[in-house]
C-alpha positions as CSV (number, residue, x, y, z in Angstrom):
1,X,-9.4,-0.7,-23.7
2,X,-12.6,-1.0,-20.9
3,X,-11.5,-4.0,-19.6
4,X,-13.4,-5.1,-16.4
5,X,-12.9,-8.0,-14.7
6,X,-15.0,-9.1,-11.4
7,X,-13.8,-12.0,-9.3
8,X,-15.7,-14.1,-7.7
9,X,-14.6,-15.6,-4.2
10,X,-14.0,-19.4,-3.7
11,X,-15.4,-21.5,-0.9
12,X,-14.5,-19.9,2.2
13,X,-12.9,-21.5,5.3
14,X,-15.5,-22.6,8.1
15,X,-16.9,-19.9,10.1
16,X,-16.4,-17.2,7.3
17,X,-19.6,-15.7,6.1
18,X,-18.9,-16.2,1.9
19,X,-18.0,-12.1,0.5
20,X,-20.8,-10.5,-1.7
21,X,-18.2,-9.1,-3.4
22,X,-20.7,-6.5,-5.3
23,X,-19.5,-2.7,-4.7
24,X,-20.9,-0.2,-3.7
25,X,-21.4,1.6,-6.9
26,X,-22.8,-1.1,-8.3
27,X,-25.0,-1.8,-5.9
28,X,-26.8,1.6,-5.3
29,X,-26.2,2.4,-9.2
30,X,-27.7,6.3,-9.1
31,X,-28.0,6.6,-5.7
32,X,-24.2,6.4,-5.0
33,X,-24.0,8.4,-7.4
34,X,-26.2,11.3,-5.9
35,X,-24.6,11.1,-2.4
36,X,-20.9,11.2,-3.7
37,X,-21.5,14.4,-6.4
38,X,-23.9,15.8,-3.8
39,X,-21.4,15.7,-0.8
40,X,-23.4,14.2,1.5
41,X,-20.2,13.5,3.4
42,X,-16.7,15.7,3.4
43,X,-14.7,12.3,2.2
44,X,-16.0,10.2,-0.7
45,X,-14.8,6.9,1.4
46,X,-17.8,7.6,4.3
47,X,-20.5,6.5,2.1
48,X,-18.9,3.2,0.4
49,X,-17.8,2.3,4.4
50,X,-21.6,3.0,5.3
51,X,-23.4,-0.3,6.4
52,X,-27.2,-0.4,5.4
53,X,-29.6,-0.6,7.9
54,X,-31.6,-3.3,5.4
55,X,-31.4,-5.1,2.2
56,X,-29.4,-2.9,0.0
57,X,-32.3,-3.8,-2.8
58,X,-34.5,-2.4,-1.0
59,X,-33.1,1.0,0.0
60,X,-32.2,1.5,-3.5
61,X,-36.0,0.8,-4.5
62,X,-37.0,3.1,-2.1
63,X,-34.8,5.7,-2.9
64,X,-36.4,5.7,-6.5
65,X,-39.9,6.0,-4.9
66,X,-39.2,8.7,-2.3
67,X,-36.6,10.8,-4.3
68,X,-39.1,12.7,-6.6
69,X,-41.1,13.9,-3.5
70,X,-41.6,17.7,-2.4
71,X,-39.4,18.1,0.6
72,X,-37.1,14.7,0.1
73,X,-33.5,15.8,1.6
74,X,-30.8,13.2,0.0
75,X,-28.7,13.7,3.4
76,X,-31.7,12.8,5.8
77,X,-32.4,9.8,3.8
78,X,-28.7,8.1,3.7
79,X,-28.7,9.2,7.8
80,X,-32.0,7.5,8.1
81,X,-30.5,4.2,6.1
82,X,-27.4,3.7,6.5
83,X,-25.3,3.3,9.6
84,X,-22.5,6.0,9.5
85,X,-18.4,4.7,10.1
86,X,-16.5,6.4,12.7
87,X,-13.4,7.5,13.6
88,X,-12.5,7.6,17.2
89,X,-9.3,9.9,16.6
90,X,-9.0,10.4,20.7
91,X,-7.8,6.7,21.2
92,X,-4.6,7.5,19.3
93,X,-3.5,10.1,21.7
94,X,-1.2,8.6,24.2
95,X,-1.9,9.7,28.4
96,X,0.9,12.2,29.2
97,X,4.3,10.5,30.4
98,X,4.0,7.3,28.3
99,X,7.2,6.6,26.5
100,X,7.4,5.8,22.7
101,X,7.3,2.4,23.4
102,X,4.7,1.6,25.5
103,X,2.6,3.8,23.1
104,X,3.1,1.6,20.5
105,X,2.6,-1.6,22.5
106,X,-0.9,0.1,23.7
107,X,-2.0,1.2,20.1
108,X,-2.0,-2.3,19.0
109,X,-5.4,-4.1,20.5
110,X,-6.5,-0.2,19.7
111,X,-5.8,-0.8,16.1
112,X,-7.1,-4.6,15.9
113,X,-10.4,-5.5,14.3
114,X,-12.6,-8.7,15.3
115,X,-14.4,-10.5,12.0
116,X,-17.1,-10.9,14.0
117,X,-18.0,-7.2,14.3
118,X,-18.4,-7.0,10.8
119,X,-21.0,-4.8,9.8
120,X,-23.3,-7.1,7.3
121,X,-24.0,-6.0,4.1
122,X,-21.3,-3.4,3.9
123,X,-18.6,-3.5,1.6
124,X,-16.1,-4.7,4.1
125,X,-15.0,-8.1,2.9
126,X,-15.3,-10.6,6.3
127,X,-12.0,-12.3,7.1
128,X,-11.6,-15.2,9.4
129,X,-9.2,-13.8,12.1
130,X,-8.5,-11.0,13.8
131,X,-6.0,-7.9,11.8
132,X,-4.5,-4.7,12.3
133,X,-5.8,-1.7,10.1
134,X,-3.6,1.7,9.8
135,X,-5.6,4.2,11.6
136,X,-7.6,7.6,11.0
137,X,-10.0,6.7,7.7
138,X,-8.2,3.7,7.4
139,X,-9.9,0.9,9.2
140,X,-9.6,-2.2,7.1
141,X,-6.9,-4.2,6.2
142,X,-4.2,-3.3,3.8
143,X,-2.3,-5.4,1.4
144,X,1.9,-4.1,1.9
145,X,1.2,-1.5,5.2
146,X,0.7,-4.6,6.9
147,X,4.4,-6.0,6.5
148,X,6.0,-3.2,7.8
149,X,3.2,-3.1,10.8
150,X,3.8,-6.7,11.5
151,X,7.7,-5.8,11.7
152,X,6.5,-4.0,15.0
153,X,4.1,-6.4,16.4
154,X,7.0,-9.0,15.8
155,X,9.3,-6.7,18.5
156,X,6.1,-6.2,20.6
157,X,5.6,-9.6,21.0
158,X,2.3,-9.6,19.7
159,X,2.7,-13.0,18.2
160,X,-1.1,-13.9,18.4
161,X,-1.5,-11.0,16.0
162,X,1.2,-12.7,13.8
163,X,-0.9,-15.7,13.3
164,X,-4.2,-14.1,12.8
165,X,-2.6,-11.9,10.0
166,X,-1.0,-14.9,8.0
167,X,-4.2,-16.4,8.3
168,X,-6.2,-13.7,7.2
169,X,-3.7,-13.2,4.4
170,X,-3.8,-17.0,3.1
171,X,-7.0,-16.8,3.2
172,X,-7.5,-13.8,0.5
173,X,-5.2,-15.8,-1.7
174,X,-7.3,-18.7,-1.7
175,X,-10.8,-16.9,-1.8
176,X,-9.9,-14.2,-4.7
177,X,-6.2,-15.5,-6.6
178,X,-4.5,-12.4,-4.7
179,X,-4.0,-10.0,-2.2
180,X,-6.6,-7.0,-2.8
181,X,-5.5,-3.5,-1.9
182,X,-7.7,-3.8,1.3
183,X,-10.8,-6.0,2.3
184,X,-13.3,-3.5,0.6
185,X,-15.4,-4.5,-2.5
186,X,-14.2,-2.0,-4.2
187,X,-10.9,-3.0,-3.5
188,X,-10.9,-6.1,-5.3
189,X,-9.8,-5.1,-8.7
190,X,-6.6,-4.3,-7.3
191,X,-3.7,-5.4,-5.3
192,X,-1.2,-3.4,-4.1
193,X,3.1,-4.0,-3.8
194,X,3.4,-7.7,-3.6
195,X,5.3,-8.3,-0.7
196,X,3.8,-11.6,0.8
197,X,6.9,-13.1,0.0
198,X,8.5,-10.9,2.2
199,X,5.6,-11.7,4.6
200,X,6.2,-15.9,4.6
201,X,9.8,-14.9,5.5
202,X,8.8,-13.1,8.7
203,X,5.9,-15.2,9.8
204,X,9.0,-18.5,9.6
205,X,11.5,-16.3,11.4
206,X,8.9,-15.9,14.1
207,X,7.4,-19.5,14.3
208,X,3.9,-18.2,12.9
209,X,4.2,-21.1,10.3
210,X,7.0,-22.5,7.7
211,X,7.8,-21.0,4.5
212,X,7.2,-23.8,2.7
213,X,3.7,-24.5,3.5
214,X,3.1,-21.0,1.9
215,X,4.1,-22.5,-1.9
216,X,0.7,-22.3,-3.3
217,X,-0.2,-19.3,-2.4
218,X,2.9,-17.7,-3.6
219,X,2.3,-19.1,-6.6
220,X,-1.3,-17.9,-6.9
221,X,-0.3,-14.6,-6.3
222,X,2.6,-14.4,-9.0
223,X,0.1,-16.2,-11.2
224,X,-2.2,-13.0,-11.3
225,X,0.6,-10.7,-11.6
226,X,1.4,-12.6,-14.6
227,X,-1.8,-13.1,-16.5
228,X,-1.1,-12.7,-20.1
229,X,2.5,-12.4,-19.7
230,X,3.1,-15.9,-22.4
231,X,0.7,-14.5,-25.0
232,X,2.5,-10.7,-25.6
233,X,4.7,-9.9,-28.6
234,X,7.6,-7.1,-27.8
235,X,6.2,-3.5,-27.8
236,X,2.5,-5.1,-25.9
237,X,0.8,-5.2,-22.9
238,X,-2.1,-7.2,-20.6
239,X,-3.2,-5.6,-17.5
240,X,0.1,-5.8,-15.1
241,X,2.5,-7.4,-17.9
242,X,5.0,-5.5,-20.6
243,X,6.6,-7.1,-23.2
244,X,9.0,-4.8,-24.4
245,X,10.6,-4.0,-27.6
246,X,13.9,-6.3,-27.1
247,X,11.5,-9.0,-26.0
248,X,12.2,-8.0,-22.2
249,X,9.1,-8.8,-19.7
250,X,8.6,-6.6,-17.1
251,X,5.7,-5.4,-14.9
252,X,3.5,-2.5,-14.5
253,X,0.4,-1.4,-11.9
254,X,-2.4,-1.5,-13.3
255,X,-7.1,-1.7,-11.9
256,X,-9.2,-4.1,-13.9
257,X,-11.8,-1.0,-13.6
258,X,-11.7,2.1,-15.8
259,X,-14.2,4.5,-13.4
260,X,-13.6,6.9,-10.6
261,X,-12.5,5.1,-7.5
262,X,-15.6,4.4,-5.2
263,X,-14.0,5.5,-2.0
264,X,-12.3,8.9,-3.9
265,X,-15.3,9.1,-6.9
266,X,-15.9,13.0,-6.6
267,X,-12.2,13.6,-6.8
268,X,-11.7,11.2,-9.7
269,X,-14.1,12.6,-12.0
270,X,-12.9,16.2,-11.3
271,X,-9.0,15.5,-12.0
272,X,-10.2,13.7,-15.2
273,X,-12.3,17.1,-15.7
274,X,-9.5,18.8,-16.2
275,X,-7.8,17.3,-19.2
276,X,-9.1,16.2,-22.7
277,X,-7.9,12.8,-22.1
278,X,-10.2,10.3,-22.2
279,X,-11.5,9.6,-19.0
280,X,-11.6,6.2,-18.8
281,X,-8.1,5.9,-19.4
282,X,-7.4,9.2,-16.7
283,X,-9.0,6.9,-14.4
284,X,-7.4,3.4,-15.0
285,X,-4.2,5.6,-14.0
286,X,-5.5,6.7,-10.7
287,X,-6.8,3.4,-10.0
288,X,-3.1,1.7,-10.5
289,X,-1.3,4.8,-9.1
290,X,-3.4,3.8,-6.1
291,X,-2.7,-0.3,-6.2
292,X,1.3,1.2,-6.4
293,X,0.7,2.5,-2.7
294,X,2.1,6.0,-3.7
295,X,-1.3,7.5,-4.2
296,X,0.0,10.0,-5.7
297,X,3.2,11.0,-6.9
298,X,5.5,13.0,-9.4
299,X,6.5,8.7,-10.3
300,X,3.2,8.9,-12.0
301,X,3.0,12.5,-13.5
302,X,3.9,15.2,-15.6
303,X,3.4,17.5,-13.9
304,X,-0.6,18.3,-12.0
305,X,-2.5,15.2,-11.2
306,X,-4.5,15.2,-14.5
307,X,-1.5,13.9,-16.4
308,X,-1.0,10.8,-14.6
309,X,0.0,8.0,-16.6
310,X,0.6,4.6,-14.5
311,X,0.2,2.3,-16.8
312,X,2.3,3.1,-19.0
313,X,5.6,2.9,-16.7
314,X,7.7,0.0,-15.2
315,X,8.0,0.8,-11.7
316,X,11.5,-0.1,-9.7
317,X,9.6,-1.5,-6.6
318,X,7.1,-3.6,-8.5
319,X,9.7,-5.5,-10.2
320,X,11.9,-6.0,-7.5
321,X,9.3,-7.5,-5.3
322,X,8.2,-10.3,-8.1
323,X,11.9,-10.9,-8.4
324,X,12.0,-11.7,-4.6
325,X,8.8,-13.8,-5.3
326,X,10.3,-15.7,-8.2
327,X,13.7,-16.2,-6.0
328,X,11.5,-17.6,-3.4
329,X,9.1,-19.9,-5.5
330,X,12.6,-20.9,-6.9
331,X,13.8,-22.1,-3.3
332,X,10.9,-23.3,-2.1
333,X,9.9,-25.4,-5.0
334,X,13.7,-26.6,-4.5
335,X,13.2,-27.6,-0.8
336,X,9.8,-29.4,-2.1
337,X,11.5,-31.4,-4.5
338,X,9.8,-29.6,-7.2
339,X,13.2,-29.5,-9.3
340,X,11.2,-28.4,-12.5
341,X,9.4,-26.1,-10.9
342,X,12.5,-24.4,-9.2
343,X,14.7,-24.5,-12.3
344,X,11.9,-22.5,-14.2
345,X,11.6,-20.1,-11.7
346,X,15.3,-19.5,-10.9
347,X,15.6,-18.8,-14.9
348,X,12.1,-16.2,-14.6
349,X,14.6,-14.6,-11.6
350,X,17.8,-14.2,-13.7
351,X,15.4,-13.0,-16.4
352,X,14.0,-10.5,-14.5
353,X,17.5,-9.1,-13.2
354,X,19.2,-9.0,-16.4
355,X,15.9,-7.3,-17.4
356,X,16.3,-5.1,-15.0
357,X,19.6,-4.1,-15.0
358,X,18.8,-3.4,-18.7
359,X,16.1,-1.2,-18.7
360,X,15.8,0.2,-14.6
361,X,19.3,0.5,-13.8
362,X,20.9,4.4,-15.1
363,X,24.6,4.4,-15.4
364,X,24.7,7.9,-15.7
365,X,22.6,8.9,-12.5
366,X,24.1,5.6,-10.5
367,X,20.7,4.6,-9.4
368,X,17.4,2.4,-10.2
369,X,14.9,4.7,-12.2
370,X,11.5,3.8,-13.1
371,X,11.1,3.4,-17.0
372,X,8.3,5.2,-19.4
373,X,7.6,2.0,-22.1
374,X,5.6,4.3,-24.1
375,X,8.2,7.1,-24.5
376,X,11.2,4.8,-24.2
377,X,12.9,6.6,-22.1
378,X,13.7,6.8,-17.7
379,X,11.8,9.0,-15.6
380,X,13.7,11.7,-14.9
381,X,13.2,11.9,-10.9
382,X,14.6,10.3,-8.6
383,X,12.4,8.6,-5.8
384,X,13.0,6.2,-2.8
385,X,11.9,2.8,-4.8
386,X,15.6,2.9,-5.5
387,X,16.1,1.1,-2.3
388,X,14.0,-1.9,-3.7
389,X,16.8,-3.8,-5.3
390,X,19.1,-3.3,-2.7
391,X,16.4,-4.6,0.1
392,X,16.2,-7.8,-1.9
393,X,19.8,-8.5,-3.0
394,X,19.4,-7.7,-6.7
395,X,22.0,-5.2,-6.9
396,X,25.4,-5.0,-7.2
397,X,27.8,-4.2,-4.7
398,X,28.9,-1.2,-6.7
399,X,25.4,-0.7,-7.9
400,X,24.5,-0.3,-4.1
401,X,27.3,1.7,-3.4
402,X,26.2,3.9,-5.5
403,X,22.3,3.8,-4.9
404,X,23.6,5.3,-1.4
405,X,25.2,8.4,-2.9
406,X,22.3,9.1,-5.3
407,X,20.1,8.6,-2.2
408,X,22.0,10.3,0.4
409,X,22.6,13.2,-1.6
410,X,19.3,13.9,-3.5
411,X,16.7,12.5,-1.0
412,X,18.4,12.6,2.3
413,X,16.5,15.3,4.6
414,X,16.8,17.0,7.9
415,X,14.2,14.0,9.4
416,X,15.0,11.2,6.7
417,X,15.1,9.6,3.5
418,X,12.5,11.5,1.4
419,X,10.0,9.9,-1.4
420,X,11.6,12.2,-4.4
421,X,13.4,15.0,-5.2
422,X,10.5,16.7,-6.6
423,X,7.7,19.1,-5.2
424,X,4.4,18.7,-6.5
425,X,1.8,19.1,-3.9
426,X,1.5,15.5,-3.7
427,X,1.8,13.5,-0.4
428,X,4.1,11.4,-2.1
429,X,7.1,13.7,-2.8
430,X,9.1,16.3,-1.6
431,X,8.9,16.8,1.4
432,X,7.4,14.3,3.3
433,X,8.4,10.8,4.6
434,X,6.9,8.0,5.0
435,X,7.8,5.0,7.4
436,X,8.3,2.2,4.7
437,X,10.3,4.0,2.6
438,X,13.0,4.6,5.7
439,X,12.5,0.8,6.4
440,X,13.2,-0.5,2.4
441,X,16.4,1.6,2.2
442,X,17.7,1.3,5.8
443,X,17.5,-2.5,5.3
444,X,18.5,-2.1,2.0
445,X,21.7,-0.9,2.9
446,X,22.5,-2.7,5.5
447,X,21.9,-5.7,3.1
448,X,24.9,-4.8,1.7
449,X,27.3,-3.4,4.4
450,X,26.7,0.3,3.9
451,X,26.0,0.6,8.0
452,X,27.2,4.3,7.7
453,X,24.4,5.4,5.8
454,X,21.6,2.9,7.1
455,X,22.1,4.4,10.5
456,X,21.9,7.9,9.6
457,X,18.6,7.5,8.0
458,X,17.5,5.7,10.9
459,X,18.9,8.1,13.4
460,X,17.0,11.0,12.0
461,X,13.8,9.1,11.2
462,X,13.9,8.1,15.5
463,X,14.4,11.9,15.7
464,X,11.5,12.9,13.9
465,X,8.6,10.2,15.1
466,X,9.9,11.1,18.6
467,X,10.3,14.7,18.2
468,X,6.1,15.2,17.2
469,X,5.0,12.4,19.7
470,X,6.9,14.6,22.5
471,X,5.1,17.5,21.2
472,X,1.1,15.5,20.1
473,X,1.7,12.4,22.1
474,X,1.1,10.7,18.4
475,X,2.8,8.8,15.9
476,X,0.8,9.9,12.2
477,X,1.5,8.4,8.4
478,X,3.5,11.0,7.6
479,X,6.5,13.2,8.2
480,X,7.3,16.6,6.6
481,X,11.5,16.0,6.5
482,X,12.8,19.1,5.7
483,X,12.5,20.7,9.2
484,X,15.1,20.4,12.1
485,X,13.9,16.9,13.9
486,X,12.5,19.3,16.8
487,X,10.3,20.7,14.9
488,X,8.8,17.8,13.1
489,X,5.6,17.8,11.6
490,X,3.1,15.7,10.0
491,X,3.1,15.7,6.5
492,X,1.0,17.0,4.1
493,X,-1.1,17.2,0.6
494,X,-2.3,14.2,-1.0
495,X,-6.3,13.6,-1.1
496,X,-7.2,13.5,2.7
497,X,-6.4,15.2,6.0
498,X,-3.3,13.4,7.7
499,X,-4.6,10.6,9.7
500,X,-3.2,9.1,13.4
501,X,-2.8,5.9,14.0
502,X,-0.6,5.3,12.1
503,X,0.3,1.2,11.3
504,X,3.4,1.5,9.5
505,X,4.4,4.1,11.4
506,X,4.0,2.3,14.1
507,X,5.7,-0.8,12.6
508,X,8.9,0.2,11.6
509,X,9.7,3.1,14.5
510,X,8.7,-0.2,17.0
511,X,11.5,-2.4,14.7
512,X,14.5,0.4,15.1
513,X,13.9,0.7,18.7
514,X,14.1,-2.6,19.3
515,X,17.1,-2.7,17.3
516,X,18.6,0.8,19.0
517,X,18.3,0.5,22.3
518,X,20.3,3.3,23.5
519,X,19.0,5.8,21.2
520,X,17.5,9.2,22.7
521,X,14.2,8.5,20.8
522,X,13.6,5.9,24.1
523,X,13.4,9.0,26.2
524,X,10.6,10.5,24.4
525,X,7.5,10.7,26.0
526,X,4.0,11.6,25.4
527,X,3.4,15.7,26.0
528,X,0.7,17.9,28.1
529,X,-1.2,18.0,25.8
530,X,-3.9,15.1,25.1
């Protein structure tokens, strides 16, 4: 299948320059092309970031004129036309003698971006308010590291960022039916985990704006993960829906493009080099390995990257998070008086859990595993999305009781809760960490009483963002777990150098202080070294 679909935004709201939503590689055709398989920069995401210092038409025209000269240098003419993106890694190292805390606090106006210093004609998509990007390579928005960062601004205070998010996040609903993965062009064919209903819950418990004002967009959202879903006989699929062969409907990631990923192209094209595949389809599963957020793990392969195959499972997460949504639509509608609409959606919810508990849940290992719909059979692994259900009440008591030993005894490390039990080389397994993963199962957990374990994860995850900003005076997207907390280090493999910053890590470490107040991790301050 080469299934492509481009989306075209709606009217915007005053004040918002409308999105030429045209990316990069479409727009410079060969020349993006040249400058990504000729390395003009060491990371494939510095040229689609570039802004042009003209009409794009007309650099591309030139570039067709001037290329075939004697002497033309591909390198010199990008510099000359385009305005490179930078990173200014030093503002994420704290002053010496400033304690966790206040670092965080700090990092905040660091990490916000204004709309109107958007660079025009870039591929940044313009937004109406002010947000908070992750940090490092990251500096746009992103779809679900922006819940677990607004957990922290929530304890900082930083309600004025609270608003401009929800706003900003409304407003991509309403322009392009959902969520992208970031506000990039060539972000637009995919989303990432759906977790705006977990957002409208947040934004009411801090008076940003009620729930139930939120209805539409909720329901824009689950419409688009749910395109096709009425039309599919058992054993098909359309883009993010599975019908199953007991008639079961369940959800998948999935990119409406089948190329290289603009901001990782030269690494696309040589992973798909390296299998006899066919490409198109090597890439559809990078692209939806990347809207799952774990970009990449051992969820996704058989073994080395090339035999990544997205698509064709249903992830524990993903399905968790549109039950939530369908629960919420369900109240909401209910509170609205929209009784019809309610009583479909609670039915879609018990659908979904029974579904769930069907096909996800394994007896034998006493956890949530994600599901291979082509092979019909579980994943073998075992990965942290088995916190999902738990985090949004889907799970039974015993179910969760038992989630906690799987977890606690196959993924619990030195510094935290681990992605998977499985070492790959990628950033998303063995042995790293990552901040949302120690949120979704400390929560989780707690959800349902199990304090014992929901404390020692956070414990040792305070332990381990403490330990490194004592030692780098900086808080980074990832841990490596399996190492005494004092001496913690930043994680590694995955596609790119480890980046500072970090959002989510800033997010979630802000939350469980807030909520600890007398742990050591308060005590930890900023090194010598700057």
């Amino acid at each position: 299948m080469n299934e492509q679909t481009f989306v075209s935004p709606r009217t915007p709201p005053t004040g918002v320059v409308p999105a030429d939503t045209l990316t990069p590689a479409d727009r410079y055709q060969e020349l993006f092309i040249d400058v990504q398989r000729g390395r003009v920069f060491p990371d494939s995401k510095t040229f689609v970031d570039c802004a042009p210092h003209g009409e794009p038409e007309c650099i591309l025209q030139l570039y067709r004129t001037e290329r075939a000269e004697p002497g033309f240098d591909l390198a010199t003419f990008v510099h000359a036309n385009f305005e490179v993106p930078r990173i200014h890694r030093s503002h994420y190292v704290s002053v010496p003698g400033q304690p966790l805390r206040e670092h965080i606090d700090s990092l905040w106006d660091v990490l916000t971006r204004r709309p109107d210093r958007h660079p025009p004609r870039s591929s940044l998509l313009p937004l109406p308010h002010r947000y908070v990007v992750p940090g490092g390579r990251f500096c746009e928005l992103y779809y679900w590291d922006s819940y677990f960062t607004m957990l922290g601004l929530a304890e900082s205070g930083r309600h004025d960022l609270l608003h401009c998010m929800a706003s900003n996040f409304g407003h991509l609903i309403d322009t392009f039916g959902h969520i992208p993965n970031g506000n990039r062009t060539y972000y637009l064919s995919r989303s990432q985990p759906p977790v705006f209903a977990l957002m409208v819950e947040l934004f009411e418990k801090h008076g940003v704006r009620d729930a139930i004002e939120w209805l539409p967009q909720l329901r824009k959202e689950y419409d688009f993960w749910m395109e096709g879903a009425d039309a599919l006989q058992p054993g098909d699929a359309h883009r993010r829906c599975v019908r199953l062969d007991d008639g079961s409907l369940l959800n998948r990631y999935w990119d409406d493009r089948d190329t290289p990923r603009e901001e990782s192209h030269l690494e696309d094209v040589t992973t798909a080099s390296r299998t006899t595949r066919p490409k198109t389809q090597v890439y559809r599963d990078l692209r939806a390995g990347a809207e799952s957020g774990w970009d990449f793990s051992s969820r996704w392969c058989d073994g080395k990257l090339e035999t990544i195959r997205t698509t064709a499972i249903i992830p524990v997460d993903l399905n968790a998070f549109l039950y939530k949504l369908e629960q919420q639509i369900a109240e909401l509608s209910r509170a609205d008086r929209q009784d019809k609409q309610a009583d479909d959606f609670t039915a879609r919810a018990y659908t979904r859990r029974t579904a769930i508990n069907r096909q996800l849940w394994n007896d034998k290992e006493g956890c949530f595993l994600d599901y291979d719909w082509q092979r019909h059979a579980p994943r073998p692994a075992l990965n942290a999305a088995t916190s999902a259900p738990l985090y949004v009440g889907l799970a039974s008591a015993k179910q969760a009781m038992r989630v906690a030993d799987a977890m606690c005894t196959r993924l619990m490390e030195e510094g935290g809760m681990g992605a998977t039990d499985v070492e790959s080389g990628q950033q998303w397994d063995k042995p790293n960490g990552w901040a949302p993963l120690q949120w979704l199962a400390i929560q989780g957990l707690r959800r349902y009483g199990l304090h014992a374990y929901a404390e020692d994860i956070a414990h040792r995850w305070l332990l381990t963002v403490s330990s490194l900003y004592e030692r780098e005076s900086k808080l980074v997207e990832k841990y490596v777990l399996n190492v005494p907390p004092g001496g913690a280090v930043g994680g590694s493999g995955g596609e790119y150098p480890l980046q500072d910053g970090f959002g989510w890590t800033n997010g979630v470490t802000r939350r469980l202080l807030h909520e600890k107040p007398d742990h050591k991790a308060h005590h930890a301050c900023a090194g010598a070294k700057a």
